[in-house]
TITORTI-684125 format. One record per residue (C-alpha): x, y, z; chain. Coordinates in nm, 2 decimals, decimal comma, always signed. Example, Ala and Ser with C-alpha at 12.3 -4.5 7.8 and 13.67 -1.06 7.14 Angstrom:
BEGIN
      x      y      z mol
  +1,23  -0,45  +0,78   A
  +1,37  -0,11  +0,71   A
This chain:
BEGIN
      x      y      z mol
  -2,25  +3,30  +2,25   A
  -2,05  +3,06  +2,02   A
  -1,74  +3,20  +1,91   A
  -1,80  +3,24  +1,53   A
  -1,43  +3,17  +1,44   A
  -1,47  +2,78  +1,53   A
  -1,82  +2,73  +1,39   A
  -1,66  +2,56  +1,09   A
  -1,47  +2,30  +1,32   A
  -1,67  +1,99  +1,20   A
  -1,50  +1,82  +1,52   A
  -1,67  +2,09  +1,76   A
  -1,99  +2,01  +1,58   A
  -1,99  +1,70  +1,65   A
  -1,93  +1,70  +1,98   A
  -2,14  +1,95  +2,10   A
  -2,41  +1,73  +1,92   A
  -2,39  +1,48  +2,26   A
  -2,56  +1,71  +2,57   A
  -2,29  +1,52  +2,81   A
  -2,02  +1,79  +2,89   A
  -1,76  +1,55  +3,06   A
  -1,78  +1,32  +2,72   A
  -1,73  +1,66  +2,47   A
  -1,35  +1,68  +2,47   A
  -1,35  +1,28  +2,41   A
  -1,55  +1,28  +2,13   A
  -1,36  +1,58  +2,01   A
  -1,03  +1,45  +1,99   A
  -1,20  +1,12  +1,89   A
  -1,36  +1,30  +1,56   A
  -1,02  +1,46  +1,48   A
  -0,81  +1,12  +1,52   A
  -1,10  +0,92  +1,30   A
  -1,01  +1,26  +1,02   A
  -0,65  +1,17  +1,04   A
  -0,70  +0,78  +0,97   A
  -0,68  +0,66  +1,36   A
  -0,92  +0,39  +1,46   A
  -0,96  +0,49  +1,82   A
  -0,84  +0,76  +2,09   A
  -0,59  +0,61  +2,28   A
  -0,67  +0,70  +2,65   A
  -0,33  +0,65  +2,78   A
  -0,22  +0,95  +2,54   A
  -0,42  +1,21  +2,68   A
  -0,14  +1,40  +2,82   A
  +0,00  +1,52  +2,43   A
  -0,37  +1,48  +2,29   A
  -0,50  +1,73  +2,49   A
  -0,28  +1,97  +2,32   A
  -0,49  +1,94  +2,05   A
  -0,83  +2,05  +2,19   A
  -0,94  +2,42  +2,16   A
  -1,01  +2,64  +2,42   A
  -1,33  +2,63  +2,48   A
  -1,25  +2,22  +2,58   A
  -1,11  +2,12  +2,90   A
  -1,14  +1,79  +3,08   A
  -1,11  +2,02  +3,41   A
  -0,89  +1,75  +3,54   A
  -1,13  +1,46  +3,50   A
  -0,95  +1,20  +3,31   A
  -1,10  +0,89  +3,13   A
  -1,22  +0,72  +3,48   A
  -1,53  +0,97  +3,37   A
  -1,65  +0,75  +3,08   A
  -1,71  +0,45  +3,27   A
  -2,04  +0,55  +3,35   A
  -2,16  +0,72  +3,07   A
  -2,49  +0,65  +2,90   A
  -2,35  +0,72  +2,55   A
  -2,03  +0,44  +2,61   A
  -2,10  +0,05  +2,55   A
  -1,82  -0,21  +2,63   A
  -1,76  -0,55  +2,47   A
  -2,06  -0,69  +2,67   A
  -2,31  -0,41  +2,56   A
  -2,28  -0,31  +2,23   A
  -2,57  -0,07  +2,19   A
  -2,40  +0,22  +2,22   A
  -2,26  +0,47  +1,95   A
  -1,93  +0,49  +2,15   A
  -1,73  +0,16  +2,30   A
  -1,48  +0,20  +2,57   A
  -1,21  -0,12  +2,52   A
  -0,87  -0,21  +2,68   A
  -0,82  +0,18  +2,74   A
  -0,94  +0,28  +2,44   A
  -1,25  +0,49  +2,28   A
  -1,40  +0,40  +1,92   A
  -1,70  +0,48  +1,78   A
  -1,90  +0,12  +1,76   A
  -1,88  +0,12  +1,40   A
  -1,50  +0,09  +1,41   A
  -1,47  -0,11  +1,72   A
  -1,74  -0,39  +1,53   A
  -1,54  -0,35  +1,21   A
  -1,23  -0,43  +1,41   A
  -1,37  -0,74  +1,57   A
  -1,45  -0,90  +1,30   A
  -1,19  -0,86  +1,12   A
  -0,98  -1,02  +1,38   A
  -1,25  -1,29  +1,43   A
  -1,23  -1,37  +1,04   A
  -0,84  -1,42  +1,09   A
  -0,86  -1,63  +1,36   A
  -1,12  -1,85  +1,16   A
  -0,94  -1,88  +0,85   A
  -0,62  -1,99  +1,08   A
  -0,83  -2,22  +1,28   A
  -0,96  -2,39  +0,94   A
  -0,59  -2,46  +0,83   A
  -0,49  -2,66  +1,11   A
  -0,68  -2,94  +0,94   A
  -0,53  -2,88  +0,59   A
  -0,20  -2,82  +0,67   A
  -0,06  -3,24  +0,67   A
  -0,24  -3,26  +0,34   A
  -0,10  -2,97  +0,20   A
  +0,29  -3,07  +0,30   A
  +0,22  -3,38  +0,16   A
  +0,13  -3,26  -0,21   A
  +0,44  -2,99  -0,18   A
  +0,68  -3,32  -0,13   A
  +0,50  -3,52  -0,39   A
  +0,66  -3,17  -0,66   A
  +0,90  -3,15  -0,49   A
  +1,11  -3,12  -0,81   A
  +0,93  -2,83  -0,92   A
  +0,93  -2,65  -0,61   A
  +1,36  -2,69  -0,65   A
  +1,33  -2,61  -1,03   A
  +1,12  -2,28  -0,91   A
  +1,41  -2,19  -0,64   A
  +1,73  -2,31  -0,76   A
  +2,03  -2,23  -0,56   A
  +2,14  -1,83  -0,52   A
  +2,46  -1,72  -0,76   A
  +2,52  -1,38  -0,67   A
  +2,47  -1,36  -0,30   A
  +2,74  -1,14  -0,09   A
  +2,86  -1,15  +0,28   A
  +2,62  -0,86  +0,34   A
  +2,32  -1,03  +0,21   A
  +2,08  -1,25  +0,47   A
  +2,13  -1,58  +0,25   A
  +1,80  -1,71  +0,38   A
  +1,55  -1,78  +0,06   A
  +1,28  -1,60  +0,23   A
  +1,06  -1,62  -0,12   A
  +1,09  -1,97  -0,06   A
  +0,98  -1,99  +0,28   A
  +0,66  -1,74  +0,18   A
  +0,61  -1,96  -0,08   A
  +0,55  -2,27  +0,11   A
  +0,39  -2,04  +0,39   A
  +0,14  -1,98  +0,14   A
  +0,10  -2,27  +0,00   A
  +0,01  -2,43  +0,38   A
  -0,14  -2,15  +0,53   A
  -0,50  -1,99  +0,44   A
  -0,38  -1,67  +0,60   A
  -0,04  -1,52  +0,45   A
  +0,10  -1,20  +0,49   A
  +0,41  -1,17  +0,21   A
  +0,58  -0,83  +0,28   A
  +0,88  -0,65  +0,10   A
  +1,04  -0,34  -0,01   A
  +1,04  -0,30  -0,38   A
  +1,21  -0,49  -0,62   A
  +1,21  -0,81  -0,34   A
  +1,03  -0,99  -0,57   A
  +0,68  -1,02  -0,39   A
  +0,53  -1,09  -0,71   A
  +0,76  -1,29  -0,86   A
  +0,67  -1,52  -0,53   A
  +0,33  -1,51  -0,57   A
  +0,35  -1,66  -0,94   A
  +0,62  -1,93  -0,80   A
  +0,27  -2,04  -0,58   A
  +0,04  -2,01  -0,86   A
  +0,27  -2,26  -1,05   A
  +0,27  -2,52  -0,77   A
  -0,05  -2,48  -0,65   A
  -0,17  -2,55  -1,05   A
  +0,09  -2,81  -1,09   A
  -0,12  -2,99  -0,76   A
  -0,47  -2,88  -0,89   A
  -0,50  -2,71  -1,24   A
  -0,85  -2,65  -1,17   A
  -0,78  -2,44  -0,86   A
  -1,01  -2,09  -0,88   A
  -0,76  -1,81  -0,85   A
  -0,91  -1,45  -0,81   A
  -0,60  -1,11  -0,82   A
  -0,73  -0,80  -0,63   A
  -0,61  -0,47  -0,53   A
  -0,74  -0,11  -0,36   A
  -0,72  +0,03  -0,74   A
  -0,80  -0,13  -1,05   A
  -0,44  +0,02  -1,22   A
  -0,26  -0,20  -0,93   A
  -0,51  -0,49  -1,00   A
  -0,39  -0,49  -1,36   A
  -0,03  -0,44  -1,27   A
  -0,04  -0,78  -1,04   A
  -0,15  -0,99  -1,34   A
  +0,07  -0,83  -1,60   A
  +0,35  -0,89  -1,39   A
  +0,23  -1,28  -1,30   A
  +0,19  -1,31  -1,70   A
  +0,57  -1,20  -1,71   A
  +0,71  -1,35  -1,44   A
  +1,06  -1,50  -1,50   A
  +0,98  -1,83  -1,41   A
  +0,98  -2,19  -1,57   A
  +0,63  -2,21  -1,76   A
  +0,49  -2,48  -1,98   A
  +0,23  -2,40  -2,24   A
  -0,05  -2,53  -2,01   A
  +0,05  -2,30  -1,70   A
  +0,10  -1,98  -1,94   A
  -0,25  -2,05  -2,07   A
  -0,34  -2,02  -1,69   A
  -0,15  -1,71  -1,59   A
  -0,32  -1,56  -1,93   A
  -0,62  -1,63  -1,78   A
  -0,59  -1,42  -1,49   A
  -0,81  -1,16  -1,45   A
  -0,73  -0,88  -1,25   A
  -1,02  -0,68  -1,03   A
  -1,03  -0,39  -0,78   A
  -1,12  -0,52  -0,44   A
  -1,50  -0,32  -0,46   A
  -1,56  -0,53  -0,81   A
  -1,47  -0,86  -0,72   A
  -1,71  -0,81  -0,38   A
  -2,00  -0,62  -0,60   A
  -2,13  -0,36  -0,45   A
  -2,49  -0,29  -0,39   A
  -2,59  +0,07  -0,56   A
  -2,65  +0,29  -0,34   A
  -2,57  +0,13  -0,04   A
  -2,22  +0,05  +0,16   A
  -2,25  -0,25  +0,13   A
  -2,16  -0,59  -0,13   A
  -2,32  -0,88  -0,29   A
  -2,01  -1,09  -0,17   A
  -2,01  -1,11  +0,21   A
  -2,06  -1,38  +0,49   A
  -2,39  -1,53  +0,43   A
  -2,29  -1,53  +0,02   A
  -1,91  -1,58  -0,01   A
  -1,66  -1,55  -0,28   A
  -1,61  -1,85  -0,50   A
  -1,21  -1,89  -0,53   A
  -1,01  -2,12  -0,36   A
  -0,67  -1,86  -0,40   A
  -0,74  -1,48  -0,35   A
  -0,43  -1,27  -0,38   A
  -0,47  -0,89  -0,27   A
  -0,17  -0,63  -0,37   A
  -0,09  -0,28  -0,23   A
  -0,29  -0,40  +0,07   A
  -0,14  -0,10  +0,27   A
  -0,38  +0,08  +0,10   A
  -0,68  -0,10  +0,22   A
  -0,86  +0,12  +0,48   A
  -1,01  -0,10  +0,83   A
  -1,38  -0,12  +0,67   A
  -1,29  -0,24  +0,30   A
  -1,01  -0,50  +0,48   A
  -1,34  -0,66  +0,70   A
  -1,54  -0,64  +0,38   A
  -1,32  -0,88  +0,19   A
  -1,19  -1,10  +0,48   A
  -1,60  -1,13  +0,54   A
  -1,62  -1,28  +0,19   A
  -1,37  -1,55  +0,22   A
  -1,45  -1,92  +0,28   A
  -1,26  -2,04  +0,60   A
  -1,06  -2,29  +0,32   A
  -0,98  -2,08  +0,11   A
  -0,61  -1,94  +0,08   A
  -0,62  -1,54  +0,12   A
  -0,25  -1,40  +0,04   A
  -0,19  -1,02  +0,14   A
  +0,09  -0,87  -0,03   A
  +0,25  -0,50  +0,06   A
  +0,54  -0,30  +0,19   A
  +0,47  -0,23  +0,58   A
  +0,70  +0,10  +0,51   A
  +0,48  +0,23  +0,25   A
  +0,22  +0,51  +0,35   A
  -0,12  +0,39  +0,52   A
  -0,45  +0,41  +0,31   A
  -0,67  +0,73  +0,32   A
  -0,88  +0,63  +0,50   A
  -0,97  +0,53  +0,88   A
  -0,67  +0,24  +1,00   A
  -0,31  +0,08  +0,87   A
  -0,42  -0,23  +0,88   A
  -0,17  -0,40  +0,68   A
  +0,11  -0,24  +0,87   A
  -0,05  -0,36  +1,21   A
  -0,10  -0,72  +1,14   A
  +0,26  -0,69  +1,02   A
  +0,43  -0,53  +1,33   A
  +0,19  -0,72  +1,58   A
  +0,49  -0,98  +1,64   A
  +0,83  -0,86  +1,75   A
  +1,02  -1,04  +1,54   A
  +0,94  -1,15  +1,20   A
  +1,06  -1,44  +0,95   A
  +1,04  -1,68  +1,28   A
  +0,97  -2,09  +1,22   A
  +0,92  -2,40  +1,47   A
  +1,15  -2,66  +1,38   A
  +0,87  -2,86  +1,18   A
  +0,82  -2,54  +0,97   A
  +1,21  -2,50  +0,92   A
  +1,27  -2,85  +0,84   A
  +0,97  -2,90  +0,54   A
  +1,08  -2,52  +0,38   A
  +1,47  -2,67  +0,44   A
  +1,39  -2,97  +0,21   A
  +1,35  -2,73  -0,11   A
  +1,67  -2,51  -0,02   A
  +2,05  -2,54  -0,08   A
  +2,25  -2,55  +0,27   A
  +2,35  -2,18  +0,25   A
  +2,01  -2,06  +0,19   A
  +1,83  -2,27  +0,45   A
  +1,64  -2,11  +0,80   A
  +1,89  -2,18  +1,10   A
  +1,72  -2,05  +1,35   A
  +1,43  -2,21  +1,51   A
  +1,19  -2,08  +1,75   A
  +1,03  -2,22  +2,02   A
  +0,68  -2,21  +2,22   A
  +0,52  -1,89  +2,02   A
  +0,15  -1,81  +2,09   A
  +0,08  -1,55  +1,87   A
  -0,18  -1,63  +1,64   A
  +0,01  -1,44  +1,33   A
  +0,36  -1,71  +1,39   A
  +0,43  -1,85  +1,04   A
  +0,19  -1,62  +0,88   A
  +0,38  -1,32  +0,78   A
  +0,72  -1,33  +0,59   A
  +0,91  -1,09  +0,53   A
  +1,08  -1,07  +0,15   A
  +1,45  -0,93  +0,28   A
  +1,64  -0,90  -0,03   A
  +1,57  -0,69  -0,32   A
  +1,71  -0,75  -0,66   A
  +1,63  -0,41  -0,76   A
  +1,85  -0,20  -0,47   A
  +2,15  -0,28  -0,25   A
  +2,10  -0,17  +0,05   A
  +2,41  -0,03  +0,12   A
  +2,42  +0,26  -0,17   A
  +2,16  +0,46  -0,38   A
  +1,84  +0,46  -0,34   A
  +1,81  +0,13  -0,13   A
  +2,02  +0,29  +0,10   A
  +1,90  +0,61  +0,15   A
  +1,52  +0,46  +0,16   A
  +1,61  +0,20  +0,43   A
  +1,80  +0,54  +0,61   A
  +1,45  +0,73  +0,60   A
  +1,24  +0,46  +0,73   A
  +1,46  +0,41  +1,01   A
  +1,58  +0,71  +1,07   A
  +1,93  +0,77  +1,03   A
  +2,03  +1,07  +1,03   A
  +2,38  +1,06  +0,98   A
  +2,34  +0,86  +0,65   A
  +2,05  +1,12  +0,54   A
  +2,31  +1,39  +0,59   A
  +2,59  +1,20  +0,47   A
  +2,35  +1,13  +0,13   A
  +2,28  +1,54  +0,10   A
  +2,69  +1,65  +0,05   A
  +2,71  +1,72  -0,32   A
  +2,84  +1,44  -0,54   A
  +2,74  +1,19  -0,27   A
  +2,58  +0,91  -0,46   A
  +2,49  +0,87  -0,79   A
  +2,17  +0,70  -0,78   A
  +2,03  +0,99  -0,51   A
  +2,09  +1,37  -0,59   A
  +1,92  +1,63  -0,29   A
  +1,90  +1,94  -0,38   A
  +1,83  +2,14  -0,06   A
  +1,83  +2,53  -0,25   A
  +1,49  +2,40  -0,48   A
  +1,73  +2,47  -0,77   A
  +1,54  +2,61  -1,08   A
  +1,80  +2,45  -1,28   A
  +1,78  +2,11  -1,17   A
  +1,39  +2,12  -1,19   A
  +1,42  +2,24  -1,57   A
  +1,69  +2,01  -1,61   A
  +1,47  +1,69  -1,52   A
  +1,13  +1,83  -1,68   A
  +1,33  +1,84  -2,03   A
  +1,35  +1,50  -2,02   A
  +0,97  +1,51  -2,13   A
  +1,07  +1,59  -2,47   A
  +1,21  +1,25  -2,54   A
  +0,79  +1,14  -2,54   A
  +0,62  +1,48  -2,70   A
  +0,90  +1,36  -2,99   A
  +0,80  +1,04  -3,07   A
  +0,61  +0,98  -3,38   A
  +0,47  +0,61  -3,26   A
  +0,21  +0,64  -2,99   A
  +0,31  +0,37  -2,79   A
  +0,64  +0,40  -2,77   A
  +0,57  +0,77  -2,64   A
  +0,36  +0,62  -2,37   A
  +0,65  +0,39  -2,26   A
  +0,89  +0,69  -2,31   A
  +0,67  +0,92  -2,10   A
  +0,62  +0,65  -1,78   A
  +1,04  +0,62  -1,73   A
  +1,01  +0,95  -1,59   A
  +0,77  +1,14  -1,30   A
  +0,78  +1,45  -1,08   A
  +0,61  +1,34  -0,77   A
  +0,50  +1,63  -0,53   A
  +0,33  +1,60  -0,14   A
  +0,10  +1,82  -0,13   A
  -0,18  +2,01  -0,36   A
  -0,16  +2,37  -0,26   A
  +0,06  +2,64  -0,22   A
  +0,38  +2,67  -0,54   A
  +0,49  +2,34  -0,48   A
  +0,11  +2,19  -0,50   A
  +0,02  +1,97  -0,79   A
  -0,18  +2,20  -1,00   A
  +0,13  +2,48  -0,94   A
  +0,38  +2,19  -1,05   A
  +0,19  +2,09  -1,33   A
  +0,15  +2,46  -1,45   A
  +0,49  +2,55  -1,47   A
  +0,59  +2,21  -1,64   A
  +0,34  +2,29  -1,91   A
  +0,48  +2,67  -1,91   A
  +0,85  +2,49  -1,97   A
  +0,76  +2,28  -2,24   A
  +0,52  +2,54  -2,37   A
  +0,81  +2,81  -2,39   A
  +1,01  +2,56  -2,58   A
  +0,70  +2,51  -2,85   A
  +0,72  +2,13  -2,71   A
  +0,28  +2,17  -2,65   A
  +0,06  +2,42  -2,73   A
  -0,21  +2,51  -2,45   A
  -0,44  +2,59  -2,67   A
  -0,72  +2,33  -2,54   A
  -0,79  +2,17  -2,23   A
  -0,71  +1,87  -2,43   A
  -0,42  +1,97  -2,61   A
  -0,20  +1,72  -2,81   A
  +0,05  +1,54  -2,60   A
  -0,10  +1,62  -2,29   A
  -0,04  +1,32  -2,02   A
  -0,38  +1,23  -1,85   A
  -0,42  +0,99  -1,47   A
  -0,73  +0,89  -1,45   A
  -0,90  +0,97  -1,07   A
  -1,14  +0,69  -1,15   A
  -1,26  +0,37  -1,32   A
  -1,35  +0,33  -1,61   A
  -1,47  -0,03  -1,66   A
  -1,66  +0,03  -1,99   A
  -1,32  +0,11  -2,16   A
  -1,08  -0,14  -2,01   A
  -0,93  +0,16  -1,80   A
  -0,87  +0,20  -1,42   A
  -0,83  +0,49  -1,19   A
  -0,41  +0,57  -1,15   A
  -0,40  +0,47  -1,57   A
  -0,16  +0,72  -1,72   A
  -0,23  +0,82  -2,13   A
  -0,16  +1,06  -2,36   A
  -0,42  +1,31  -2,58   A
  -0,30  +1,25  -3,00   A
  -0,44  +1,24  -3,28   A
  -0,56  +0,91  -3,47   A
  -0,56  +0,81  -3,84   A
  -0,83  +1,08  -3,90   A
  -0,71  +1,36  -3,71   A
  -0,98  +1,32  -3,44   A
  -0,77  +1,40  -3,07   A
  -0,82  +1,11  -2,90   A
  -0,65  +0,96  -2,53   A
  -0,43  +0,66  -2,56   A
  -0,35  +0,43  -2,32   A
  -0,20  +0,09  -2,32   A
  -0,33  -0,21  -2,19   A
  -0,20  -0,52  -1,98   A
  -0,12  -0,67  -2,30   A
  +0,08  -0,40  -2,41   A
  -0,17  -0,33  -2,67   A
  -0,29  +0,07  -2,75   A
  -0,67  +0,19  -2,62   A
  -0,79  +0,50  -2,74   A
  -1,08  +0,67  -2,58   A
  -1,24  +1,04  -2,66   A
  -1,11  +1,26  -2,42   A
  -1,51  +1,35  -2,34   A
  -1,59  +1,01  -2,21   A
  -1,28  +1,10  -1,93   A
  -1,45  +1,32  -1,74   A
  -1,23  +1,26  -1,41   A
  -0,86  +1,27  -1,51   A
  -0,60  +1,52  -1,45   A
  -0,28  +1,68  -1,63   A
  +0,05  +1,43  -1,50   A
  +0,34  +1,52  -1,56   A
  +0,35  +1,56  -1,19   A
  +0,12  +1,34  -0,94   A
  +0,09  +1,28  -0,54   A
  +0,28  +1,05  -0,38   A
  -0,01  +0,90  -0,26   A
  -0,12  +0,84  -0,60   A
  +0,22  +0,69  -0,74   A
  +0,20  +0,42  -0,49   A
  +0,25  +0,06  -0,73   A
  +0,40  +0,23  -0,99   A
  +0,77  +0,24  -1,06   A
  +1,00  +0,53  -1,34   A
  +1,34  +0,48  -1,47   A
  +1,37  +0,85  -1,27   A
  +1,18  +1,06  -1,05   A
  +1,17  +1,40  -0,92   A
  +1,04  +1,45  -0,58   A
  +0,92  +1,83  -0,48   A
  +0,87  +1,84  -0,13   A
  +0,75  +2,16  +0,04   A
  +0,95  +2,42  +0,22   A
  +0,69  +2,48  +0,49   A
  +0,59  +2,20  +0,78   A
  +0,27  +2,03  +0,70   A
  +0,18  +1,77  +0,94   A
  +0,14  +1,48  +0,64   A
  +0,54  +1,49  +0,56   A
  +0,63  +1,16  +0,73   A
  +0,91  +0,90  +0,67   A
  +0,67  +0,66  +0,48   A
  +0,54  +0,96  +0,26   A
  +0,94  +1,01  +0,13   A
  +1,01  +0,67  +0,15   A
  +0,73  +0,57  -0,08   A
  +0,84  +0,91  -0,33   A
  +1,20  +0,79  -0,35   A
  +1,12  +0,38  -0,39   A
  +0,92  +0,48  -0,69   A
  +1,27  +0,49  -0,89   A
  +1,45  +0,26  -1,03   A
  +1,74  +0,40  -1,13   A
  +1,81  +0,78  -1,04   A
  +1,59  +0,97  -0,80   A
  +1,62  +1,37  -0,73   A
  +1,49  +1,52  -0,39   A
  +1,41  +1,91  -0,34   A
  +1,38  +1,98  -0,03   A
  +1,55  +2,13  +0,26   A
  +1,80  +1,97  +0,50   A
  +1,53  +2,05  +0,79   A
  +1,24  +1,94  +0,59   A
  +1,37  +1,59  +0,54   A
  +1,53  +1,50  +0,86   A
  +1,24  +1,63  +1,04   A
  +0,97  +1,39  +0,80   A
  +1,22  +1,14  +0,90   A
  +1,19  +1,17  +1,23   A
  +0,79  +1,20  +1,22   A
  +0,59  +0,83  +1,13   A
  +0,28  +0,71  +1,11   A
  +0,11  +0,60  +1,43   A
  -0,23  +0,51  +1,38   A
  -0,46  +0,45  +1,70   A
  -0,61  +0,11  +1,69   A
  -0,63  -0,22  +1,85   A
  -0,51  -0,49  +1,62   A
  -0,25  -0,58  +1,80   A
  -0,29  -0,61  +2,15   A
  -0,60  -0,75  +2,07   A
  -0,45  -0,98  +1,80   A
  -0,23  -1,11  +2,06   A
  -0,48  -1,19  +2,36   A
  -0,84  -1,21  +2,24   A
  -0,76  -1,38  +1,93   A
  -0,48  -1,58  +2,08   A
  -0,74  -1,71  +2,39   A
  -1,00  -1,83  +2,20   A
């Protein structure tokens, strides 16, 4: 008889669904890594999966040498089969096709370059004044700064490439690149077709606000263009069919830009990334923007890290590549080193943005977030002694005072008489949280914020909708302007009527009747997960005081980057240095298979 207590393990369902018992603690573990965002089980890391399988699983010492002959298990020569066994690893087909062709759309939109690339050169040379004007020399470098221009190199990467990958940690200027492209890319073709995408619609919008502000050298003609901008989730630009997975946009009917530029693509989960790549004319220029240290998307793959990490090295050139990117740049700020013979498909696609303008890297919070990602323990510990920085403050005892402390701050918004200005008041600060249950959940969080402010007659909780309450929308709504991640406030208008304001990429007020919101929640706290391409003057990060597998280096790295000027972190000693220590590994095969099927053909 079936012991009752595992009957709810959706992964036990599903493998006992297959009548194959050698294949049932494969497609086990495979259901539970697909749950946790994998793309595959790795076969070679049985040994510490298997730790993971309940008892009434054993592969009773058969290893994978069993699925070879399986009826259930296809290869890359048969494909009819709902399970494919590739290069040592197990997907189901679904993922292993969705992982072909996305790697099969790469390699055609860098095959289809190789004919545009001598043209393109030739029309950077011909502005070449504007491309100098657009990166003058560097003022304010120090010896401790990598002098390379590296926006400059992803800018002419982009410009010659139909494939880029620009990454960077925040404040690197990723954006600001991206409009320095836009400008010379108009300045060569005014007519060129741009299209700006993201995973949500609130990034989406962020992207063009920040092109339309961009501290760059504009004439009235270009602002005109950057004005005209419009921003678009990644699902609206490819249509979707109702009720169906899939879009209008796709191989057969392709998207009609010449210049598609994605943000927050670490956020883009393996089937959405195929989706768009799918829609792209081989011509046209796709440009991928993102921080590889941020966290992975929700769902299945971490794509975006991946392609990034396939090479060992990035910010590599051939000396052709150094020597047209060295024509625009000042001696001190020109590439020096020169590679020689790469293969790898990816080589002068991805650049890495190494300087930010926003952190040094050698105190506050650009120093302790480049400590988490890589691990350093002795700066993480060296960062907790009181008094140890000014920019980071850990708090390892979950002070009640420090909490109170930072949630007054509030009051400088629920004070404001002009609406908008509350807005902006209310977005300098956020507590950011990990996880949704348990007292340091988001509901708890947000409940004894509102008790604070309550207690001190800042809000009354006498609606749902009370005045002053901050709202984050958890979905879009296209029909008002507004975008799942939009942050608002609930006060009244002229008439008295309680209505939810938000402000738009013009920096102009919406209001919308709380009613019409139906999916939005209370924010004076959020997930990290949701605070991903936003930024506050200061945040407050609540991690929990229990283990939970999810509290990984990216997840507090992501929490703490979302500052700009003062970040607090409660949390204990153990609880950060062991997230530290733990990071997000993803099963797939984008880049072994990046490197030798792509890189064959």
């Amino acid at each position: 008889m079936r012991n009752l207590i595992t009957i709810n393990d959706v992964h036990q369902q599903f493998a006992d669904y297959f009548e194959h018992p050698d294949l049932k603690p494969f497609l086990y573990l495979l259901s539970k890594k697909l749950s946790e965002g994998h793309i595959c089980l790795d076969l070679n890391d049985l040994q510490t999966d298997q730790e993971q399988l309940p008892e009434y699983y054993s592969f009773r010492d058969k290893g994978p040498a069993v699925l070879a002959n399986q009826p259930l298990i296809g290869t890359a020569d048969t494909l009819n089969k709902p399970f494919i066994l590739h290069r040592d690893k197990l997907y189901m087909q679904r993922y292993y096709l969705y992982e072909t062709a996305l790697l099969q759309y790469i390699r055609n939109l860098i095959a289809a370059e190789q004919g545009l690339q001598e043209e393109r050169g030739a029309a950077l040379l011909q502005h070449s004044q504007l491309v100098k004007q657009l990166f003058p020399p560097a003022t304010d470098l120090t010896p401790a700064d990598d002098p390379v221009d590296w926006q400059l190199a992803a800018a002419i990467t982009g410009i010659l490439n139909n494939f880029t990958i620009i990454t960077g940690g925040p404040g690197t200027g990723k954006t600001t690149t991206v409009a320095k492209i836009l400008a010379i890319l108009y300045a060569i073709d005014p007519e060129q077709k741009v299209a700006l995408a993201a995973p949500t619609g609130k990034a989406a919008a962020r992207m063009a606000e920040s092109l339309r502000n961009a501290a760059i050298p504009k004439d009235p003609l270009l602002a005109a263009k950057f004005r005209e901008l419009a921003p678009s989730t990644i699902h609206r630009l490819l249509k979707p069919v109702k009720g169906t997975p899939y879009f209008r946009h796709n191989s057969e009917n392709p998207l009609n830009y010449d210049v598609i530029i994605v943000d927050e693509c670490s956020m883009i989960d393996l089937a959405l990334f195929t989706k768009l790549l799918a829609a792209i004319r081989p011509h046209t220029r796709i440009i991928l923007l993102g921080d590889k240290d941020q966290l992975a998307s929700v769902e299945a793959g971490s794509l975006f890290g991946d392609l990034c990490q396939a090479q060992e090295t990035l910010n590599q050139f051939s000396a052709t590549r150094a020597a047209l990117i060295n024509q625009f740049a000042a001696a001190p700020q020109q590439i020096t080193t020169i590679t020689t013979g790469s293969a790898h498909p990816l080589f002068e696609h991805v650049v890495e943005l190494r300087r930010s303008r926003r952190f040094s890297g050698h105190t506050g919070i650009g120093r302790f977030s480049k400590a988490l990602i890589r691990n350093n323990t002795a700066v993480i510990q060296e960062m907790m002694a009181p008094g140890a920085d000014e920019q980071v403050i850990i708090d390892t005892a979950y002070s009640e005072q420090l909490f109170e402390n930072f949630i007054a701050g509030y009051a400088s918004y629920l004070q404001e008489k002009d609406t908008l200005t509350a807005l902006r008041k209310m977005n300098e600060l956020r507590v950011l949280v990990a996880i949704r249950d348990g007292s340091q959940g988001l509901p708890a969080i947000n409940r004894r914020i509102e008790k604070y402010l309550s207690d001190k007659k800042y809000i009354n909780l006498t609606t749902a909708f009370y005045e002053n309450r901050p709202l984050m929308l958890t979905r879009n709504y296209y029909e008002h302007g507004l975008f799942n991640g939009d942050t608002g406030i609930i006060r009244p208008d002229e008439n008295g009527v309680l209505m939810a304001w938000f402000e738009d990429s013009d920096g102009q007020l919406i209001s919308v009747f709380p009613g019409y919101l139906t999916l939005a929640e209370t924010a004076f706290a959020m997930t990290i997960h949701k605070s991903q391409g936003s930024e506050f003057g200061k945040v407050l990060v609540v991690l929990p005081s229990t283990e939970v597998p999810l509290l990984t280096r990216e997840l507090v790295y992501t929490a703490v980057s979302r500052a700009r000027n003062k970040v607090y972190v409660q949390g204990s000693a153990a609880t950060i240095l062991t997230a530290a220590q733990k990071f997000v590994n993803r099963g797939s095969g984008v880049n072994t298979r990046i490197a030798t099927e792509i890189g064959n053909n």
